[in-house]
N, C-alpha and C positions, 0 to 999 in steps of 0.2 A: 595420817588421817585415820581414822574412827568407821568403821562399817555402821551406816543406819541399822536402828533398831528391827531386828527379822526375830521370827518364832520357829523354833528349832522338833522336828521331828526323826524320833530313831525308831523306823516303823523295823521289825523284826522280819519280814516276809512281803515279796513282788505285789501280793495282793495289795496288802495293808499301804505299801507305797504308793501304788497307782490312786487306793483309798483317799488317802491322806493329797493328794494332788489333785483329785476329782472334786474335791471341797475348795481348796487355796485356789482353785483356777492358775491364772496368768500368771499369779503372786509367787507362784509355788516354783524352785530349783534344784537342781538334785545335786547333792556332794558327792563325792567320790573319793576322790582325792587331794580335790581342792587347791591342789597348784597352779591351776590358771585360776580358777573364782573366786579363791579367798583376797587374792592384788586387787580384783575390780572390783567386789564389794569395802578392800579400806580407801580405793580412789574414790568410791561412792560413785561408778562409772555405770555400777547395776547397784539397784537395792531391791532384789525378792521379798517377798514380805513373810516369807515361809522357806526356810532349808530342808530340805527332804535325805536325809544321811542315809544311804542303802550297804551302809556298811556295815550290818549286822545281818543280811540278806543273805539268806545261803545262794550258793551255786552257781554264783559270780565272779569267783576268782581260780578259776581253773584254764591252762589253757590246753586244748583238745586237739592233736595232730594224727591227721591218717592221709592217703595217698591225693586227696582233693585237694587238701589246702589244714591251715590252721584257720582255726577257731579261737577266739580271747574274748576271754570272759570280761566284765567292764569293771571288776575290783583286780585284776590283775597290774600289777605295780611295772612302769617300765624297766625295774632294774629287775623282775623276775623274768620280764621276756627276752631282755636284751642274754640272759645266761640259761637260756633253753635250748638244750644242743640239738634237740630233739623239733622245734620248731624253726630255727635254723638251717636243720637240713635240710626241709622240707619249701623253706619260701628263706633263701639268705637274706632279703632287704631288710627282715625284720630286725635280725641282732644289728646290722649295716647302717640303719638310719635311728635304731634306738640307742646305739652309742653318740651318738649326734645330739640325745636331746637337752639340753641346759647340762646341768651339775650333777653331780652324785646323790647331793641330798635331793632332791627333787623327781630324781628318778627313782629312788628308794619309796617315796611316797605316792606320785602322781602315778595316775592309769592313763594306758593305752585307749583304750575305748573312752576316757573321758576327754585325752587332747584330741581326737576324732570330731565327737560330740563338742568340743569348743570351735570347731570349723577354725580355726586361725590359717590364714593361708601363710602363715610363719612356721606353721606345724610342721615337722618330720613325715610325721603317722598319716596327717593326711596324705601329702605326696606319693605313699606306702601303696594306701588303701587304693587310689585313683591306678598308679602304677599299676598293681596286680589283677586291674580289675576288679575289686573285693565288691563288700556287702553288710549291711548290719542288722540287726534282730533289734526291732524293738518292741515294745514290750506295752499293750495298751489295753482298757477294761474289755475291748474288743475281742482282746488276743494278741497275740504274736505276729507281727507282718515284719518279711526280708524285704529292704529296700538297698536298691543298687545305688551304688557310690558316685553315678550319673546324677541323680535323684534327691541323691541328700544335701548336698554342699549347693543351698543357692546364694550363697554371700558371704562377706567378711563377718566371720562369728556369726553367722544364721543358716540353721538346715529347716530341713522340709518339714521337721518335727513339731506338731502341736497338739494343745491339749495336753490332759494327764498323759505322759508318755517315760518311758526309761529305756535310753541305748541299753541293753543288756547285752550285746556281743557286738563285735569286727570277725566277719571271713575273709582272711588272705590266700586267695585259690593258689594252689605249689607253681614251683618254677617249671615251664614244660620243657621237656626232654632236650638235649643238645642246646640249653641255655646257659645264660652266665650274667650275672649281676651286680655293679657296681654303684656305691654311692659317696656323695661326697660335697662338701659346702663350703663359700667360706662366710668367716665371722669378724668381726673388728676384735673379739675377745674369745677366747675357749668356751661354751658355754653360755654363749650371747645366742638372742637369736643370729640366724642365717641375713649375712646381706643377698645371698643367692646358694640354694641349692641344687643337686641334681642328681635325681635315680634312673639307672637304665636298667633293660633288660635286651640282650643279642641274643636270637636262635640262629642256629645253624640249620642246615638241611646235611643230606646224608652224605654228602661229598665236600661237607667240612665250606661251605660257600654260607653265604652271608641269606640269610632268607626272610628276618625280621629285627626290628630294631624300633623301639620305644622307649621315652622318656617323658618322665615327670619333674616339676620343678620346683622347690620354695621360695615364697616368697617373691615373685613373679609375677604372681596373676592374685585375681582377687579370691577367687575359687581354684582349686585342684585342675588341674589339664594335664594329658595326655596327648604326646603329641608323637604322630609317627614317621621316623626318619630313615626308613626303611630306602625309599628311593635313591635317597645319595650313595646308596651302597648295596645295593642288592645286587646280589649274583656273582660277587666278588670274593676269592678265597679268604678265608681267613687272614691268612698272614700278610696280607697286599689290603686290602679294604683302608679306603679312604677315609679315616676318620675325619678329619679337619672339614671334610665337604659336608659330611653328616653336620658337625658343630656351627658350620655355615649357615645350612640348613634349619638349624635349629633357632638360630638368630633372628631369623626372618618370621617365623612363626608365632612368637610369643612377644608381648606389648606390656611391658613392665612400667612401675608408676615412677617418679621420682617423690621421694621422700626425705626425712630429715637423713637418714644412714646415706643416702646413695641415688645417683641418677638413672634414670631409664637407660641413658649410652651405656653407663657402667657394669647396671645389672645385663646390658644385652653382652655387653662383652664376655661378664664372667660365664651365661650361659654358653658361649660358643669354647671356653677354654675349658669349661668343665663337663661342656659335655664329650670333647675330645677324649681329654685324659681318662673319663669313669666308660666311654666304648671301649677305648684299649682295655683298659682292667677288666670287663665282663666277655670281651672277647678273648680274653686268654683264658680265664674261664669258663667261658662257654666250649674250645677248639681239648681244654680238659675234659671236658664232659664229654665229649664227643670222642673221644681214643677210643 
């Protein structure tokens, strides 16, 4: 199919964008990258009546790491994040779950900040953001307001955002100290979305014992959740700590749909096996940190 007829703008500068969006009103949608928007503009699933391209926009494609967390700019390309050793070290989910996202070519092109900004609860990046606790900057004739990742995701493909408005950044706050972080999905094809995914994060405390434990999920729920599984295992060493009761845990928490890929049982099961095996791998991780 054919994208309905839209009118194309390539504003040079934030102002000039929000400009140009303050006139198109509702009509108006911003590209980025366009690997999720250009599919539902040829399904004719959205038809904008205005493209807003902020791809000539300086100061968007940088990503910014110091001891709080990374910063990502909303022209930054998943495949530049996914090979930043330097924001990696600082929050690992990021390279973890941007290896996860579709294909090569699409991660060459498509942004972080804009599968955020597409809210899909099929997303990686979402999961990411919720997981971390993160945060986004957007960008309105107002000014600048940080809205929390509580905040933003009220639906499938719907945030809080309206009005002339532009995600201009994702904050992923760093990993805290004596932590370890695992992710992992599966798919019917390499590169498919996720029938079910899952991102942890285990902190230790100082005697190497089990003190926190958090998970996030795709394609699960309608919106991002964070859910905490901390109880099935707290207070237990390292090397003894009961995953399976965690992943038990975790089953009971979350109410997944049934759809054409897969059933609610199915996706509950895979949560309880995935979240097993991704605690093991962040708690071997985390008991490294902690040496």
């Amino acid at each position: 199919m054919k994208p309905a007829p839209f009118r194309y703008a390539d504003p040079g500068t934030l102002d000039e964008a929000l400009a140009v969006m303050s006139t198109e009103g509702d009509g108006a949608k911003v590209l980025a990258g366009g690997q999720s928007l250009l599919p539902l503009l040829s399904m004719r699933l959205a038809a904008p009546t205005t493209l807003v391209d902020i791809n000539r926009v300086p100061g968007l494609a940088s990503v910014e790491v110091d001891d709080a967390g990374v910063t990502v700019g909303a022209l930054v390309r998943h495949n530049a994040l996914l090979h930043d050793d330097a924001a990696a070290g600082v929050q690992p989910l990021l390279a973890r779950a941007t290896a996860n996202v579709a294909h090569p070519a699409i991660r060459n092109r498509g942004t972080t900040v804009g599968s955020i900004a597409h809210a899909d609860p099929s997303g990686e990046m979402t999961s990411v953001l919720a997981l971390t606790d993160g945060s986004v900057s957007v960008a309105t004739p107002a000014g600048v307001e940080t809205v929390a990742w509580r905040d933003f995701f009220v639906g499938p493909l719907e945030t809080s955002v309206h009005g002339p408005a532009v995600v201009t950044s994702a904050f992923f706050p760093a990993l805290p100290a004596r932590s370890g972080t695992a992710f992992a999905e599966v798919a019917r094809r390499k590169g498919d979305y996720a029938v079910c995914g899952a991102g942890v994060v285990v902190t230790l405390d100082d005697d190497r014992r089990v003190a926190a434990v958090r998970a996030s999920y795709v394609s699960v729920g309608l919106t991002p959740e964070v859910h905490d599984l901390t109880d099935a295992v707290i207070g237990a060493p390292v090397e003894k700590a009961d995953w399976a009761a965690a992943g038990e845990l975790a089953r009971t928490l979350v109410d997944p749909d049934t759809d054409i890929h897969a059933s609610a049982d199915y996706r509950r099961l895979l949560v309880g096996v995935l979240t097993e095996r991704t605690l093991a791998e962040a708690a071997a991780e985390a008991a490294g940190r902690a040496a």
